[in-house]
N, C-alpha and C positions, 0 to 999 in steps of 0.2 A: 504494500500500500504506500511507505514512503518514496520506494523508487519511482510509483507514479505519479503522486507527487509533485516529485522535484521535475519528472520530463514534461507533465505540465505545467507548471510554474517558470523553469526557465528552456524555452523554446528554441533559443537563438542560441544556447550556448553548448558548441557543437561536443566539450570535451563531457560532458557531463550526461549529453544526450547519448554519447556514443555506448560509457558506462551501462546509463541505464538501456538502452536497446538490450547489452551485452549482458545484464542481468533477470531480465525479463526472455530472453532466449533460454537461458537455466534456470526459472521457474517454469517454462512452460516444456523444458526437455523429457519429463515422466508422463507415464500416461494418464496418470491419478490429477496431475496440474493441482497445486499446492496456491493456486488463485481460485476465488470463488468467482462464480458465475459472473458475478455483475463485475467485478474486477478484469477480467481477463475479455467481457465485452467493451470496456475501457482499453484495455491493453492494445486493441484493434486497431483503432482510433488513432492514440499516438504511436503507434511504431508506423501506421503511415505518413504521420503527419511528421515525426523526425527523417523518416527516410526524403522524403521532401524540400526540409529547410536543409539538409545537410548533403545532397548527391554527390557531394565530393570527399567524402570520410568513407570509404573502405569497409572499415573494421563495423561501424555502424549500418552500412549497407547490408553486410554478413549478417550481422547478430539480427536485424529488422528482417529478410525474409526467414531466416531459422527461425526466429520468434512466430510470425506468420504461418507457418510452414505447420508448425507444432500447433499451434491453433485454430488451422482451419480445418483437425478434424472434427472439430464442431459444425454443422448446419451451418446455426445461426452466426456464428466468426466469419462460415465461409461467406454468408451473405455480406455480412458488415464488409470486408475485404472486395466484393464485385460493385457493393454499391458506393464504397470510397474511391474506385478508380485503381482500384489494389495492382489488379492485372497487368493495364498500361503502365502503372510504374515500375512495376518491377523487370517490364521487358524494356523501358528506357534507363533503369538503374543498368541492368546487363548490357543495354549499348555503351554508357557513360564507360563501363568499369571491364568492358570488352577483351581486355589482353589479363584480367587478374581470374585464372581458373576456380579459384575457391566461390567466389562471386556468381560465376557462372555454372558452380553446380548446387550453390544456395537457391539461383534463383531459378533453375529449374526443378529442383526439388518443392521448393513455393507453388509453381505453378503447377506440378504434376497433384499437390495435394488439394488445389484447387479441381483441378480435372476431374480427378480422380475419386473425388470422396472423401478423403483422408487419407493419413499413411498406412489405415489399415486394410487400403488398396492397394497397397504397393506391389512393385511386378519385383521378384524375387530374381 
């Protein structure tokens, strides 16, 4: 709850925003999600909204679709994610971050769990 917080509170300040991306990717990496419902429909929200202010942090780009990624095998996440414009950023995140491979398979792990259902479609 405080790491949302603070990524709602300060928007613009990308070192902070990157942290919290990067911690809200490891609340949301179990299947059990140790965020309650209405938390983790927040969490939706601002990891698109820092992927946004900050397309040029890396490390934040990573942790924001891993975050995504882990949470869209919920419905209603995946909803929140198509109706925030989830999709087209994260295929213009992967143009911006183009030559960085980690990036490129965050962000198609992102979208394959938008595809797909969740990762408990995953093709093995």
């Amino acid at each position: 709850e405080k790491c949302l917080h603070a990524i709602r509170r300060f928007p613009a300040h990308g070192p902070l925003q990157e942290k919290g991306c990067t911690l809200l990717w490891a609340q949301t990496n179990n299947a059990e999600m140790s965020m309650s419902p209405t938390l983790s429909t927040i969490a939706v929200s601002l990891l698109l909204e820092a992927m946004r202010n900050h397309p040029h942090l890396p490390n934040l780009q990573r942790a924001g679709c891993e975050g995504l990624r882990n949470l869209c095998i919920h419905p209603l996440h995946r909803q929140l994610l198509l109706q925030g414009g989830g999709v087209s950023l994260i295929v213009e995140m992967m143009q911006t971050h183009v030559n960085n491979q980690e990036i490129q398979r965050s962000g198609c792990t992102a979208l394959a769990s938008v595809a797909e259902g969740g990762m408990e479609c995953k093709i093995s």
